[in-house]
C-alpha positions, -999 to +999 in steps of 0.1 A: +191+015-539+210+013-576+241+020-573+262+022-606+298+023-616+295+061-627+280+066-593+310+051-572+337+069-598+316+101-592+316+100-554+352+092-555+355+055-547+382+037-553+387+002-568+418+003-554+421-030-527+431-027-493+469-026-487+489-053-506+494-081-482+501-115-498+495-131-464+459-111-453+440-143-460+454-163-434+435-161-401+416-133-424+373-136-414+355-143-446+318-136-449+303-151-477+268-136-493+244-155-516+232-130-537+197-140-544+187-138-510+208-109-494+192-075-508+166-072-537+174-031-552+148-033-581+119-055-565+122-084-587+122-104-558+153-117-560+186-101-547+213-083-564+245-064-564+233-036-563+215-046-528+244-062-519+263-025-520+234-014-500+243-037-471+279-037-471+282-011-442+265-041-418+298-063-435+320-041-427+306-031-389+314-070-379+345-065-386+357-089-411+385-095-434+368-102-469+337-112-484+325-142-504+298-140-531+286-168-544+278-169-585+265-145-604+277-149-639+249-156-664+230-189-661+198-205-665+196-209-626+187-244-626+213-248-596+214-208-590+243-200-604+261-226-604+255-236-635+271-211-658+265-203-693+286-170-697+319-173-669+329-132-679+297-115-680+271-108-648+233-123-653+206-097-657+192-112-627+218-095-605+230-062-626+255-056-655+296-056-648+292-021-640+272-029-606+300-055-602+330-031-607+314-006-583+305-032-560+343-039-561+349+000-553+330+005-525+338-031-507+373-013-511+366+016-499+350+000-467+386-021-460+372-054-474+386-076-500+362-096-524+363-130-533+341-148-563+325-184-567+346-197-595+326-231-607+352-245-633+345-283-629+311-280-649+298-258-671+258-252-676+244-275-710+234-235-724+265-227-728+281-216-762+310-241-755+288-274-747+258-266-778+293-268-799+305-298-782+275-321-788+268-311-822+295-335-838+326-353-828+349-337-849+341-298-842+367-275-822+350-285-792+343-319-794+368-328-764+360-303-739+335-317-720+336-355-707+322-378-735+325-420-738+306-444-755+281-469-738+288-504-733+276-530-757+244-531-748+235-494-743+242-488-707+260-464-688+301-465-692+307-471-658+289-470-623+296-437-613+271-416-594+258-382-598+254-362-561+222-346-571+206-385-577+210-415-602+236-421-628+264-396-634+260-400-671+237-387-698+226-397-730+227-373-761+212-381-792+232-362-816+268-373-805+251-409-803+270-408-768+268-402-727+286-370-707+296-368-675+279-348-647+285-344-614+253-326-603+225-321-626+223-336-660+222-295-670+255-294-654+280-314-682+317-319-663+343-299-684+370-319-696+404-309-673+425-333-698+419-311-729+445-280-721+427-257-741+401-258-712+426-255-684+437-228-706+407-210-708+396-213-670+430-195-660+419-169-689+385-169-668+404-163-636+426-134-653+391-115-664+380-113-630+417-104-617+419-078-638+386-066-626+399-061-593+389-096-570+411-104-545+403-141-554+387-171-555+365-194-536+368-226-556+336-246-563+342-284-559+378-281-565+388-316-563+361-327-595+382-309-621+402-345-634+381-378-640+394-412-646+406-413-679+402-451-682+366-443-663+369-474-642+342-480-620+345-467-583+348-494-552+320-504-529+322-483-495+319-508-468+289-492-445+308-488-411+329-460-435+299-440-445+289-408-436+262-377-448+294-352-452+293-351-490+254-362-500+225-371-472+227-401-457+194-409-479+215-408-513+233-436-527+262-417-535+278-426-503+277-463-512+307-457-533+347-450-532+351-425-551+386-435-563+381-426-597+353-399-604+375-374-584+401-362-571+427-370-594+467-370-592+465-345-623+445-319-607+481-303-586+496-298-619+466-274-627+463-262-594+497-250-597+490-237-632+462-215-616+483-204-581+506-190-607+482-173-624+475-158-590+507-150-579+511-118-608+489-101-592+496-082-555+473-102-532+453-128-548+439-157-525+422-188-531+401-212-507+396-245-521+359-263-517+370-305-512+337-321-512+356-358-501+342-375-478+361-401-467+399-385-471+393-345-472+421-342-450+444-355-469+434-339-501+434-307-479+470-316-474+480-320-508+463-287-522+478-265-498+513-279-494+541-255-500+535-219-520+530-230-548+491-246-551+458-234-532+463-209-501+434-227-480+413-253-484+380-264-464+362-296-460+328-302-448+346-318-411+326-292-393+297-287-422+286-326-407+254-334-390+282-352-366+273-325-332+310-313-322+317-319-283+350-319-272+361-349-283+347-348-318+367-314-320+399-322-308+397-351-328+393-327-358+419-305-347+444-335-344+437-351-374+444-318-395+477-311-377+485-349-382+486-343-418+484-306-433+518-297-419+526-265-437+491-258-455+461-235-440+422-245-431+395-222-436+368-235-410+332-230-415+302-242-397+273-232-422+268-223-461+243-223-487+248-264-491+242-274-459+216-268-428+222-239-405+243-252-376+221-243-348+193-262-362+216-286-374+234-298-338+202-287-318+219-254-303+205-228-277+211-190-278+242-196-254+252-223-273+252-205-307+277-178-291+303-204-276+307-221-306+312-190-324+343-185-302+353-217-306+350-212-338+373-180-344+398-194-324+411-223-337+443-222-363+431-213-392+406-191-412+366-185-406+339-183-431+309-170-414+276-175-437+255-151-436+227-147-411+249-162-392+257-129-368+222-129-363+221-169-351+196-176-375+186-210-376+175-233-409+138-220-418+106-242-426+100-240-466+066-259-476+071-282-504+054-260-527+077-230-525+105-259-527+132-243-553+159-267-548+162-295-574+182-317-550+157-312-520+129-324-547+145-350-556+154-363-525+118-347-499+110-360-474+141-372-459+164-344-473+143-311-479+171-295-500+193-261-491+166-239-491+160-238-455+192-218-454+182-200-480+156-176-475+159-140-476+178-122-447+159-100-420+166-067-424+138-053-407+113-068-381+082-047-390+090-038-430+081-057-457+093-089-466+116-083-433+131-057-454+153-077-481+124-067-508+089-049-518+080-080-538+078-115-535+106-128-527+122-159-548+120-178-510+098-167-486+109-147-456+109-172-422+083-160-395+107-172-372+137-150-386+119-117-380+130-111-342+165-114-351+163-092-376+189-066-377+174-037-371+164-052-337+197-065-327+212-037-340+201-014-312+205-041-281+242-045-270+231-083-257+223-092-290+240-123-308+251-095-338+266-071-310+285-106-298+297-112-332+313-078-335+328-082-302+341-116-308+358-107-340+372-075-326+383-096-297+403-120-321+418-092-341+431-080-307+450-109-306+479-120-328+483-153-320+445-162-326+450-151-354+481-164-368+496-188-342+499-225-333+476-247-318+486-270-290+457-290-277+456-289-236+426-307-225+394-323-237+365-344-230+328-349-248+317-312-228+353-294-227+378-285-248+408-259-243+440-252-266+473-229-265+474-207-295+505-185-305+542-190-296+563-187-262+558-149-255+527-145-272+504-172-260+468-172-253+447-201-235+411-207-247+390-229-225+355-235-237+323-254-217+304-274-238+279-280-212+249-265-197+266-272-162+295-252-148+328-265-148+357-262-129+390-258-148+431-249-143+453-229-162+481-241-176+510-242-156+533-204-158+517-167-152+486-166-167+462-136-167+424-137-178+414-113-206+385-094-193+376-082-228+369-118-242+329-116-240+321-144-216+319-148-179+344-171-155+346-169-117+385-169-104+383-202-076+423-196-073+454-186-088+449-211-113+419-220-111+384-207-126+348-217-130+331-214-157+291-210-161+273-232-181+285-226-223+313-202-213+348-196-222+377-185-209+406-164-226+442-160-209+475-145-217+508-155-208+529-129-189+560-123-193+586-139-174+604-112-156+640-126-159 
């Protein structure tokens, strides 16, 4: 399955990128792959880039815009990945930078752009930069990472929290002070106020340019700039709480986080970086906010005008919170009450949180409705993968437990491996297909009859619906690129107007296991036939619709 950089140049690949566009990301489908577990080429067990090359032809038969790959620069893997020790080189693990630059070819070749996990807020405690930082206080890199002194008596410098459990602060012995992290005490912050290091991450973001990405999927983008003063975050009164950052079983959601993130001093950088961006043809970004409690807003702010992030995403629809019609024209309101000339990048699952099916409780019909749903509201999609397949989260026994946040927090929060484990390939091969060893996770039982290679030969499969759908939405302008006007909505129904006047399409969707009548809006409206759901015409304007079924109408033109 290798498949080198002499290889692609020899078959007459070209790194060249799709057609220069600087507007393909918005609306564009993104479908992000987490290496380890997509395709293992040399049977280590865990995946690589050369097996991601391998698969790319399933990528590109959905249909999408662009992948996402999540980190494969050199680490110890203590967070897999992202916690990186080496930003401009590729970890043995998943190849050299030659499998990288030909996986760049032939994505190209296939029409899809690429897009890497840059993870700038925190750098792994192996690398070069941090072993120089602690060693003294007066060496070249003594201020790039987030040091401070403990209070009187020995303690922490302030209350802040780390996500993955217990204070965000560690003690080191040879500096005789604490660092900040974030995430794992492996994981020391970087220090955003030192401009060398702002200076050095938009280096970082040239290397991989100049390799040929077509951008950036930014890790935790709104942790770059602490509190200079480190003053201790707020209380969070409990009624404001919620699981859309940390489980609801981690004290991190006790706190405000006023000061620990999300910084006034992080736009000046982000527009540092967009500029960065801008030399070259087509670069995008999309913007990670893990805020719980004001994501919008920051969404808002780091996508306003041309001149910061292209998109940004917040974990709105990553939630436990199940999405009826209320809940997501509540959503839909609240991001058009305040991002009024930025973009969304919507998502349902990644490799943070639990599949959605599992996750809101969701049947096969289910599963494909909110698909729809999802690729039609404003904005763009990131489809995880396994997610064409309607995989749901899979059972992983404590003892083949990788994650150190799931151990640290089992049994209440079992961690992100459930949505981890290796994809089906094949129902009767192997590990399912994805390798001849054992794998790093093992495969799910439960996975194996959606495996591709048996939806891949049934036209009522969930993967055959995914193609459709997307093809659907590429047939149609205006759900890709046009307004949203909410119509109608209720816990089990939800419809919207997307486009402008001459270009309009309806979108109706039944949230309920019970057929529902519904109207059209008022004009000349004519049902799509293609969209792939059914609806029974009761009159001119009026249709019912089966039980988790959507409709899909165009506007005709007005013949004076």
């Amino acid at each position: 399955m290798s498949f080198s950089a002499s290889a692609a140049a020899a078959a007459g690949h070209s790194s060249e990128p799709p057609k220069a566009d600087r507007d393909w990301w918005r609306g564009a489908v993104i479908y992000q792959i987490y290496p380890r577990s997509f395709q293992d080429s040399n049977n280590d067990g865990v995946g690589d880039l050369s097996g991601i090359i391998h698969r790319l032809t399933h990528v590109s038969d959905l249909g999408v815009d662009a992948i996402w790959i999540s980190p494969f620069f050199r680490s110890p893997m203590l967070d897999f990945g992202y916690d990186v020790s080496d930003y401009r080189d590729v970890d043995p693990l998943f190849g050299t930078l030659g499998d990288f630059d030909a996986l760049i070819a032939r994505a190209h070749e296939l029409g899809l752009r690429v897009l890497i996990d840059l993870v700038m807020s925190h750098s792994s405690s192996e690398h070069p930069w941090f072993k120089e930082s602690r060693s003294n206080r007066t060496n070249a890199k003594a201020d790039w990472y987030v040091w401070a002194d403990p209070k009187p008596d020995g303690t922490v410098p302030n209350n802040w929290l780390s996500i993955f459990g217990g204070p965000a602060w560690q003690w080191d012995s040879e500096r005789m002070q604490y660092y900040l992290h974030n995430f794992l005490a492996e994981q020391p912050d970087l220090n955003f106020h030192n401009p060398a290091v702002q200076d050095e991450m938009l280096d970082i973001a040239r290397f991989w340019l100049d390799r040929g990405v077509d951008g950036f999927r930014l890790d935790t983008v709104n942790f770059y700039f602490h509190d200079e003063q480190l003053r201790d975050n707020p209380p969070l009164p409990e009624e404001e709480r919620n699981d859309n950052t940390a489980p609801s079983v981690n004290p991190y959601n006790f706190q405000d986080h006023l000061y620990d993130k999300t910084q006034p001093e992080n736009l000046a950088f982000l527009r540092r970086l967009r500029a960065v961006m801008d030399e070259y043809p087509a670069a995008a970004s999309v913007g990670e906010v893990g805020e719980s409690q004001r994501g919008t807003i920051v969404q808002a702010e780091y996508t306003a005008g041309n001149d910061l992030l292209h998109m940004c995403y917040d974990f709105d629809f990553l939630s436990s919170t199940y999405p009826g019609g209320r809940e997501v024209a509540h959503v839909l309101q609240k991001f058009a009450r305040f991002v009024k000339d930025g973009w969304a990048c919507w998502a349902y699952s990644n490799h943070d949180v639990v599949r959605h099916p599992s996750r809101w409780g969701l049947g096969e019909p289910a599963r494909r409705l909110y698909a729809a749903l999802l690729m039609s509201i404003k904005g763009s999609v990131c489809l995880y993968q396994g997610e064409e397949l309607g995989l749901g989260e899979a059972y992983v026994a404590y003892e083949d437990l990788q994650d150190p946040y799931g151990k640290r927090f089992w049994p209440k929060f079992k961690g992100r491996d459930g949505c981890r484990t290796p994809m089906p390939w094949n129902a009767e091969g192997r590990n399912a297909g994805f390798s001849d060893a054992k794998p790093w996770l093992p495969v799910a039982v439960e996975h194996l009859d959606r495996a591709v290679s048996e939806q891949g030969r049934d036209p009522s499969s969930t993967l055959a619906f995914y193609r459709e759908m997307i093809r659907f939405r590429g047939t149609h302008p205006a759900l890709v690129k046009g307004d949203l006007e909410l119509a109608e909505f209720d816990e089990g129904y939800v419809s919207f107007l997307r486009g402008e006047a001459g270009g309009r399409v309806f979108c109706a969707f039944n949230l309920t296991g019970r057929p529902r009548e519904i109207s059209l809006p008022e004009g000349r409206w004519l049902r799509d036939p293609a969209a792939p759901f059914e609806a029974e015409q009761v009159s001119d304007d009026r249709y019912t619709l089966p039980a988790w079924q959507a409709l899909f109408a165009t506007e005709e033109e007005s013949d004076g």
